[in-house]
C-alpha positions in Angstrom: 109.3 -15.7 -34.5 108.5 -18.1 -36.8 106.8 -21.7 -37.3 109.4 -24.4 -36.7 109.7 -26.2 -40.3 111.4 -29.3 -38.5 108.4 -29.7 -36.1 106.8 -33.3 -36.1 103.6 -33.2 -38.2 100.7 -35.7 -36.9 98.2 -34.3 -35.8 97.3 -34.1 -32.4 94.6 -34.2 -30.4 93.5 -32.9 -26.7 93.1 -36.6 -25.9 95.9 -37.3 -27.1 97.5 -35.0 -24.5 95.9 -36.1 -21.7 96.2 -39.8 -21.9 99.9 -39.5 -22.3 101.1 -39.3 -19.2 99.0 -38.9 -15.7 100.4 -35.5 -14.7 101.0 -32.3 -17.2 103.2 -30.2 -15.8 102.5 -26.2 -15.4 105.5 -24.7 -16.1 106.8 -21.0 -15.1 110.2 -19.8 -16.3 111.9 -16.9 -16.8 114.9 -17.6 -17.8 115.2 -19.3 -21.7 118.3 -20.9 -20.8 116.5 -23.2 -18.5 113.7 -24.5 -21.1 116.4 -27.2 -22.8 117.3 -28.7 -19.8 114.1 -29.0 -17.9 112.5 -30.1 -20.9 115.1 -33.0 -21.0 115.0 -33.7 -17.3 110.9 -34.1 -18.1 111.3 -36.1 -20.9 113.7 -38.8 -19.5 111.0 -38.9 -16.5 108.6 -39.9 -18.8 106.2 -36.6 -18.8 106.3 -35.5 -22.5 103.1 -33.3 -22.4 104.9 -30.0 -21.5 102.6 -26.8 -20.5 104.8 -23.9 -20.6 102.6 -21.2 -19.2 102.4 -17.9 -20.7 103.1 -16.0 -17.5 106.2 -14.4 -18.1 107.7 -12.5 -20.9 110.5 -15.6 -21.9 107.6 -18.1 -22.4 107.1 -18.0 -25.9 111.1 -18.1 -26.7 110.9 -20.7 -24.3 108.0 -23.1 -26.5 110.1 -21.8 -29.4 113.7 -23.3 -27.9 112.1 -26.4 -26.5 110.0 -26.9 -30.1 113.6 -26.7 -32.2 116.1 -28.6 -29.5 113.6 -31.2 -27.6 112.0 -33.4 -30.4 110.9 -35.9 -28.1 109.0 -33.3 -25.9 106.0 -31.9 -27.3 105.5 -28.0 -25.7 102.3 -26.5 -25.0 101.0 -22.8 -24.3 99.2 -22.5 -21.1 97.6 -19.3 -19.8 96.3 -18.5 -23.2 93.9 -15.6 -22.6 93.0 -14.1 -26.1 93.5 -15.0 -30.0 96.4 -13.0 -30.1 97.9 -15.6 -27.4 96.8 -18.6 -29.2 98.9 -17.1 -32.5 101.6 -16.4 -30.7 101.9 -19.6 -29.4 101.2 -21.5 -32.5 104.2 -19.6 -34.2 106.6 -20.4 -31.5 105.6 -23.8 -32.1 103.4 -25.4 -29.2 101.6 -28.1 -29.7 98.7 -27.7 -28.0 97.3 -24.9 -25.2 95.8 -24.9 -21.9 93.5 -21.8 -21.1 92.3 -20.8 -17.4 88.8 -20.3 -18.8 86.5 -20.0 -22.0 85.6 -17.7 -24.7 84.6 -18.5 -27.9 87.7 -15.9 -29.1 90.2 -18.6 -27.9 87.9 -21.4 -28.6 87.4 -20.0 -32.5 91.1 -19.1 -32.4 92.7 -22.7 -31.7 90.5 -24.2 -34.2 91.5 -22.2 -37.1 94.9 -22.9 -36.2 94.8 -26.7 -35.3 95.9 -25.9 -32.1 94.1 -28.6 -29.5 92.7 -26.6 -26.7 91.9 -27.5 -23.3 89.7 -25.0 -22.3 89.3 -24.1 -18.7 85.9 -24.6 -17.1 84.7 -24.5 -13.2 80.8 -24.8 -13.7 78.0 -26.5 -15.5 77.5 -23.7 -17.6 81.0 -23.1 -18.4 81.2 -26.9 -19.5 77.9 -26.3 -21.6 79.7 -23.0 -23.5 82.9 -25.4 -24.2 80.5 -28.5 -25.3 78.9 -26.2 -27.8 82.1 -25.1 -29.6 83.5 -28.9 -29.9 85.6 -29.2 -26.6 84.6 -32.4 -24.8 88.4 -32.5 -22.7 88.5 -29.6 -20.4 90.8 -28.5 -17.9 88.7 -28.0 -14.8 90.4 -24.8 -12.4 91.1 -24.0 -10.2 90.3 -27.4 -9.2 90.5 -27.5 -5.7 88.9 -24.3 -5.1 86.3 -24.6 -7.5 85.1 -27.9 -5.5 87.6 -31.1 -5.9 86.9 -34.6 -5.9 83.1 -34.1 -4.7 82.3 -31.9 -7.7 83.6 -33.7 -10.1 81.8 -37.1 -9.1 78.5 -34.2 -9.3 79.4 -33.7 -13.1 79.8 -37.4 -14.1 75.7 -37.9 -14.1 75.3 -34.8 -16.4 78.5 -34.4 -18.2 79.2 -38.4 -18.3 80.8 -37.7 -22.0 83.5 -34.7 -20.5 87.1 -36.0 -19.7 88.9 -33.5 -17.6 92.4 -32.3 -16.4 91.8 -30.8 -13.0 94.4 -28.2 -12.6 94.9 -26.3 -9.4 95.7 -27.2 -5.7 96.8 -30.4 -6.8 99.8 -32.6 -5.7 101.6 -35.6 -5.1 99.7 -36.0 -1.9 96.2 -35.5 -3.4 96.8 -36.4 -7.3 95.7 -40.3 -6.6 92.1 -39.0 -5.7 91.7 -37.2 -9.0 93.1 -39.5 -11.2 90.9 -42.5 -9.6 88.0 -40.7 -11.1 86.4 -42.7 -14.2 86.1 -38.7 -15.8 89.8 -38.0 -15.4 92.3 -38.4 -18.0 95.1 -36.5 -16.5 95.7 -33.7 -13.7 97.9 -31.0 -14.3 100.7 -29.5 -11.4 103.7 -27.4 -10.9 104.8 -29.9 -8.0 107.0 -32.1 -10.6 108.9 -28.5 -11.6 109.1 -26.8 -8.3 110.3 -23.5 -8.9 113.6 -23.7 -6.4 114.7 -26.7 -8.4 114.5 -24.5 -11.4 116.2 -21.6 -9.5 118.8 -24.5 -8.6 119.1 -26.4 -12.3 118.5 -29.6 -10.0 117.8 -31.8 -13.5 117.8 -34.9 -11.5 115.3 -33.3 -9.0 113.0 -32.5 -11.4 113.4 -35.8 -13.8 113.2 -38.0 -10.4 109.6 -36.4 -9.7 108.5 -36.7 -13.2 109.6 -40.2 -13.0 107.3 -40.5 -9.7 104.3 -38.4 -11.4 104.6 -40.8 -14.8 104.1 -43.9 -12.2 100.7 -42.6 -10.7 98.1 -44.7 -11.5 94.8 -43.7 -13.3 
């Protein structure tokens, strides 16, 4: 599998991912002939920002078909557990990854390959390890679980200088909470690419709720 020569080449940044649009979508699919077309439902719906989670064995071919036939979509890797993930990824062509947690591995890992990280953290001294290594936008997960709304409002005296994607439990119901946060760039959900939609190909499902999740206000 290799790099994709025709890739854009600014650099990007985690920011940069998380102010694009309010919601990133967490992606599961095992089948590659659906990456095009949800890609393209997301992208007309106004959710660029793409994390295609490594949970399956079709992801990576997945980044790598979105990376070549989706310009205007930029593909992440999500679920990256180890270095070996992180290359991977980086030679199918994401953009950026998403990890449910931290070690310096992946941390050391993304930053030798220019990949923009957003780590995954769910304490103070999880937030502390990232800080350390560089990473000031974490993904916060599972967010609901891990204590919501009330825990991050707890974070913004000592980590006022964190921006985080909470990722986990949330939805269209409860997104407007998160995002109303002053430390909350973006939230991540699977609720904009449900998975019988995908099992259905219902493009205009999926683009009408990324149309709905790029309108949320933050």
């Amino acid at each position: 599998m290799a790099v994709n020569p025709d890739a854009p080449s600014t650099e990007l940044t985690a920011l940069d991912v998380m102010r694009d649009a309010p919601v990133v979508p967490v992606i599961v699919l095992h089948d590659v002939g659906d990456a095009v077309p949800l890609a393209r439902a997301l992208v007309a719906g106004g959710i660029r920002m793409l994390e295609v989670t490594l949970r399956t064995r079709e992801a990576l071919e997945c980044i790598e078909a979105i990376a070549k036939e989706v310009p205007e979509a930029v593909p992440g890797a999500g679920t990256i557990r180890s270095a070996a993930d992180a290359q991977a990824s980086a030679l199918a062509g994401a953009r950026f990854g998403v990890s449910p947690g931290y070690t310096r591995a992946v941390g050391k890992a993304c930053h030798d390959l220019g990949l923009p990280l957003l780590p995954g953290v769910a304490t103070g001294s999880e937030i502390m390890l990232a800080q350390e290594d560089g990473y000031t936008e974490l993904k916060f997960f599972p967010a609901v679980q891990a204590g919501g709304v009330p825990m991050l409002k707890a974070w913004q005296g000592p980590f006022g200088d964190v921006k985080f994607c909470p990722t986990g439990g949330v939805h269209a119901g409860n997104a407007h909470e998160f995002l109303a946060l002053p430390n909350v760039a973006c939230v991540g959900g699977s609720w904009i690419v449900p998975t019988d939609a995908i099992a259905a190909k219902d493009w205009g499902r999926i683009e009408a709720l990324a149309r709905e999740a790029s309108a949320l206000a933050r």
